[in-house]
Backbone as a chain_set.jsonl record, in Angstrom:
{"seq": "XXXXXXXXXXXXXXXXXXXXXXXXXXXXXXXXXXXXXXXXXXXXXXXXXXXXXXXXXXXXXXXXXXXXXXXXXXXXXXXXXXXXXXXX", "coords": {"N": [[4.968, -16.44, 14.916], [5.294, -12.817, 16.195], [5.48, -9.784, 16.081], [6.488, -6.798, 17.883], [5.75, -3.615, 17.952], [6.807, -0.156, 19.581], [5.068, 2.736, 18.318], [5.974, 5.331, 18.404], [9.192, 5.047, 18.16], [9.951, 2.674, 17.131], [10.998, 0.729, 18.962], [10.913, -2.34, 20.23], [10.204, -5.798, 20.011], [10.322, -9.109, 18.073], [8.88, -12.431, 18.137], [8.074, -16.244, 19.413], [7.072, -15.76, 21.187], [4.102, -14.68, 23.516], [2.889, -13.089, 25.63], [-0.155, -12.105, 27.94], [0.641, -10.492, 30.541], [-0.654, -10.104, 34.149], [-1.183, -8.327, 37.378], [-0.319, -8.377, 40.301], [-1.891, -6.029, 43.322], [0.46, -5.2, 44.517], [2.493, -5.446, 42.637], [3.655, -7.379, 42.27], [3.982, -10.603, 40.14], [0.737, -11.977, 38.64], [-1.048, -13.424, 37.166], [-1.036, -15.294, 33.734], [-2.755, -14.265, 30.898], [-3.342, -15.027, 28.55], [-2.426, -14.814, 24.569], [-2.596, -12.338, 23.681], [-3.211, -8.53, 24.013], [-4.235, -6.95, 26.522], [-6.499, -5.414, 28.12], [-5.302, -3.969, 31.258], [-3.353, -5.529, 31.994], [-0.014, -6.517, 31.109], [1.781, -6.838, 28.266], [4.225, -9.385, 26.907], [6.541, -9.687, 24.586], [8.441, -11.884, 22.973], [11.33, -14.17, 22.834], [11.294, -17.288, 23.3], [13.792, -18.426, 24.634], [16.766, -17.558, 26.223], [18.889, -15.501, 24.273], [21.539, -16.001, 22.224], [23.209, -13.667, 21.454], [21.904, -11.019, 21.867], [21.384, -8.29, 23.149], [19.219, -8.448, 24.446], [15.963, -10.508, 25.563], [13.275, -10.198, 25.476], [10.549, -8.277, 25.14], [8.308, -6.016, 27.394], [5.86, -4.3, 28.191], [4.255, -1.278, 29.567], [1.254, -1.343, 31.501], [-1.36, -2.447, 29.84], [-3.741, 0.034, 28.209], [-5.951, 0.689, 26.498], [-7.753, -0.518, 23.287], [-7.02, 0.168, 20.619], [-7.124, -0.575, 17.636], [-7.992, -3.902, 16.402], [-7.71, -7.039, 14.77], [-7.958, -9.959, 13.411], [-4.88, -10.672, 12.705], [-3.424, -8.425, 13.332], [-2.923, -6.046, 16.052], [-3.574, -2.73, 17.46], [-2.686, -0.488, 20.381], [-2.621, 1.202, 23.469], [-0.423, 1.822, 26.145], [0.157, 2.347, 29.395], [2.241, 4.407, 28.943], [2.556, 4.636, 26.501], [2.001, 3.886, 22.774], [1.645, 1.279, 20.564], [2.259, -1.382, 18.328], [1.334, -4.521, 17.061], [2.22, -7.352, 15.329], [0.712, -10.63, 14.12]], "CA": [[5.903, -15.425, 15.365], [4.733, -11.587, 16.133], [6.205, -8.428, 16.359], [5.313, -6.022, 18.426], [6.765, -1.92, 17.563], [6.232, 1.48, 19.858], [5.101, 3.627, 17.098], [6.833, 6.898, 18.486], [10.829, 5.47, 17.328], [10.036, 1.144, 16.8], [11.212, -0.251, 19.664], [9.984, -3.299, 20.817], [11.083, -7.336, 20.138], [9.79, -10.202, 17.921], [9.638, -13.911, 18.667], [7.315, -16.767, 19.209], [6.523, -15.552, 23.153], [3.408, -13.53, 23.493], [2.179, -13.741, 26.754], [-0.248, -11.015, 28.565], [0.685, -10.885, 32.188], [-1.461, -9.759, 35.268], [-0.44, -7.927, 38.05], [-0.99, -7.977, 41.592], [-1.828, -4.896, 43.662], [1.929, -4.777, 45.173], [3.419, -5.309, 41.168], [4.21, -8.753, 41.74], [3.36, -11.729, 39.263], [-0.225, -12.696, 38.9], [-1.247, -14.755, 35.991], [-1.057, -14.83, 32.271], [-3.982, -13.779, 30.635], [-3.215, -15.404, 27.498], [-1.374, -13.976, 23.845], [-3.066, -11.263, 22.679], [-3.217, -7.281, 24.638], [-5.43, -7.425, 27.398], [-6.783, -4.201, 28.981], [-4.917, -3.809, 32.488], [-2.285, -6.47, 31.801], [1.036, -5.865, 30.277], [2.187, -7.245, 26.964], [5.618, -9.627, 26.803], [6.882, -10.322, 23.443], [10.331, -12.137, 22.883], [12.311, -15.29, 22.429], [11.164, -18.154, 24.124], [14.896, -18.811, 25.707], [17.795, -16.697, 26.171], [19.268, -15.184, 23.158], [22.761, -15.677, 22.609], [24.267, -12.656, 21.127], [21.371, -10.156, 21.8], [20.784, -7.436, 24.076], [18.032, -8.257, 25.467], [15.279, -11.74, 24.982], [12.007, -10.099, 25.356], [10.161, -6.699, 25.446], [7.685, -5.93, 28.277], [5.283, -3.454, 27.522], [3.609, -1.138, 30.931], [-0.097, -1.726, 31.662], [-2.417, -1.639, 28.628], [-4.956, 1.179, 28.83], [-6.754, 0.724, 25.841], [-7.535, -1.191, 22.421], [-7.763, 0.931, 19.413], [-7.616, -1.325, 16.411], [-7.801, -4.895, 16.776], [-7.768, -7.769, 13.667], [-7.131, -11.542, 13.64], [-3.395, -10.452, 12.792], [-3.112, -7.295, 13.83], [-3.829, -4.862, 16.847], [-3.027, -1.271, 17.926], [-3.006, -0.37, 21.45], [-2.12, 2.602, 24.493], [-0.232, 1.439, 27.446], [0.283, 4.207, 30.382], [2.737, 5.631, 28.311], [2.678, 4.477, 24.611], [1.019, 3.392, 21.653], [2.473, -0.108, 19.997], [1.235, -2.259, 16.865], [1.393, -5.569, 17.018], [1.781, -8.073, 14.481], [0.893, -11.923, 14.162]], "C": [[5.193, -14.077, 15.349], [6.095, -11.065, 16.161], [5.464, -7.407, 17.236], [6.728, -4.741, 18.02], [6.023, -1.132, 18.476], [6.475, 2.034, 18.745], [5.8, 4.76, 17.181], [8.479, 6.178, 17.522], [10.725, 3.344, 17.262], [10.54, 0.302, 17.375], [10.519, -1.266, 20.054], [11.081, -4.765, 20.316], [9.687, -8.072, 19.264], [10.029, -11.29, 18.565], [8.246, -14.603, 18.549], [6.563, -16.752, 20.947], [5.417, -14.819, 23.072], [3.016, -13.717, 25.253], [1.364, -12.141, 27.411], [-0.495, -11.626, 29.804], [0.251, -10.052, 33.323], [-0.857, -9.806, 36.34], [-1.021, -7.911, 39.31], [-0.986, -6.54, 41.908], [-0.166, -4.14, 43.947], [2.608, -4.772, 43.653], [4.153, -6.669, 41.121], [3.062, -9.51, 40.286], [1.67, -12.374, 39.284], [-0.896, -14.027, 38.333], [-0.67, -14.404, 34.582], [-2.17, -15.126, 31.793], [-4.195, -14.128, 29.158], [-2.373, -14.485, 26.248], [-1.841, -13.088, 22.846], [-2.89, -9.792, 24.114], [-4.505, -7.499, 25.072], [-5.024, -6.199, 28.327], [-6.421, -4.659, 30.608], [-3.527, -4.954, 33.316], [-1.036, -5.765, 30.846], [1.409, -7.028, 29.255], [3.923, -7.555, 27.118], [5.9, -10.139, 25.444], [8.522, -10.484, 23.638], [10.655, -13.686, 22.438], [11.79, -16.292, 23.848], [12.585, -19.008, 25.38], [15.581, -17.953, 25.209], [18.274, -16.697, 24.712], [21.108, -15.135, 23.448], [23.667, -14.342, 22.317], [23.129, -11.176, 20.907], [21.574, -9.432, 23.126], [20.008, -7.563, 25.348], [17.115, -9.905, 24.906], [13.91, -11.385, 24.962], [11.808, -8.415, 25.504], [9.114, -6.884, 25.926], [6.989, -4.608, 28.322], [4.728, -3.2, 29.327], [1.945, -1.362, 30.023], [-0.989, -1.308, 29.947], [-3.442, -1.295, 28.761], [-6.085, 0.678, 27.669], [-6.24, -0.146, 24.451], [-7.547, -0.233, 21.334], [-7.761, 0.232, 18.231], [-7.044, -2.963, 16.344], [-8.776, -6.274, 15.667], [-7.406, -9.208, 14.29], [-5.546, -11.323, 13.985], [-2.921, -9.19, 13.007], [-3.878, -6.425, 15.084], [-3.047, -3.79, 17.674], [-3.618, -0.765, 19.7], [-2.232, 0.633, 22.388], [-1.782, 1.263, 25.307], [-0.22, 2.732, 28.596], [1.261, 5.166, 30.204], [3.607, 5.94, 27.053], [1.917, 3.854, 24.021], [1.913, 2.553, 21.091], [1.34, -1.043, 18.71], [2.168, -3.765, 17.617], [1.198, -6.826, 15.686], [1.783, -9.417, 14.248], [1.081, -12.229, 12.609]], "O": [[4.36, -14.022, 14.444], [7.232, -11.532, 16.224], [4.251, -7.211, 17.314], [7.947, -4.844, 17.88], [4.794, -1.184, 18.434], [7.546, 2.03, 18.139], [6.267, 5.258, 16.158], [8.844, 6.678, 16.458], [11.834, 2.832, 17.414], [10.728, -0.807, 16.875], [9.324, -1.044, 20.251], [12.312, -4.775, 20.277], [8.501, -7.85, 19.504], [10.956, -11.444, 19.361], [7.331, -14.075, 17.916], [5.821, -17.521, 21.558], [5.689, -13.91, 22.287], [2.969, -14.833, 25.772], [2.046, -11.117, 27.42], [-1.205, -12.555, 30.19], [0.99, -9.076, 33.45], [-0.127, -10.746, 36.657], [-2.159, -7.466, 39.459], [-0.368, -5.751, 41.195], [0.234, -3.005, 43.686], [3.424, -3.856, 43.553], [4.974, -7.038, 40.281], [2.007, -9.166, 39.753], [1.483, -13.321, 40.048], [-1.153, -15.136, 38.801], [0.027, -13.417, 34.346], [-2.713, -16.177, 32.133], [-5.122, -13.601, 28.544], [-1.7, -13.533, 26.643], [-1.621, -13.036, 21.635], [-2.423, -10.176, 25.186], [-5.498, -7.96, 24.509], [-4.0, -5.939, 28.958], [-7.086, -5.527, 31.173], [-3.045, -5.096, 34.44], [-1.119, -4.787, 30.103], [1.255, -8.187, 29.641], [4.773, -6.69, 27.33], [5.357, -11.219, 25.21], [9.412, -9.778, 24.113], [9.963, -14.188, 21.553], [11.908, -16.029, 25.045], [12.473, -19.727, 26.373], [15.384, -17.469, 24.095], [18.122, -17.684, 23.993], [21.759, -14.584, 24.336], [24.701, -14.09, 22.936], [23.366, -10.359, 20.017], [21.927, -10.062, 24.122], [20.028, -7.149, 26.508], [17.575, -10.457, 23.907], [13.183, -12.222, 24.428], [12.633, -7.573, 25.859], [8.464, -7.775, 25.379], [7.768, -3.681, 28.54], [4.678, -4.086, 30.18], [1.58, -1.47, 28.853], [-1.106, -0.283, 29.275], [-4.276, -1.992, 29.34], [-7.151, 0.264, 28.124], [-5.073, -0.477, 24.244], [-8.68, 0.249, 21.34], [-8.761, 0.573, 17.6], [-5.843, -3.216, 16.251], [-9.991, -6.47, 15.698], [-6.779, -9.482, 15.313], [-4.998, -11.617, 15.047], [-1.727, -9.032, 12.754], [-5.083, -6.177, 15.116], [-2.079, -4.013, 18.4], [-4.799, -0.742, 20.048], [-1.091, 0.89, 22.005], [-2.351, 0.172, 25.307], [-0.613, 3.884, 28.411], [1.394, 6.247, 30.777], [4.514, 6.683, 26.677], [1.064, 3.193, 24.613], [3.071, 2.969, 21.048], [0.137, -1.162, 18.476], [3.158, -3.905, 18.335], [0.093, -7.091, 15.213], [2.946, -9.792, 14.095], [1.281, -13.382, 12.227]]}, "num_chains": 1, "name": "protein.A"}
């Protein structure tokens, strides 16, 4: 299971989903890039199936720009317009 948090106010979503997903030029679907933060891919963490009494089932992070600290179980990272921790 991870977590992932934006450090500015802790939004974000756990679960057992990680997936980083690759984008075509137009912003459609390209691949998945596997479950860790992957420079120029976006970051999905969530619930592998619908949640019944939540909000929401996953959090979808924009493009990730950069790595800044990156562990077996942990890694810190920019997207194009936040900073997020991650935790396995």
């Amino acid at each position: 299971m991870a977590t992932l948090k934006r450090t500015t106010d802790g939004a974000g979503d756990s679960g057992s989903m990680i997936k980083a997903i690759e984008w075509n030029e137009d912003g459609t679907f390209k691949a998945e890039k596997g479950d860790r933060p992957v420079i120029g891919c976006s970051l999905m963490v969530g619930s592998m199936t619908a949640r019944s009494y939540s909000s929401q089932d996953y959090w979808l992070t924009t493009v990730v720009t950069e790595i800044l600290v990156e562990t077996e179980k942990y890694v810190k990272f920019k997207t194009t317009n936040s900073i997020y921790e991650l935790w396995y």
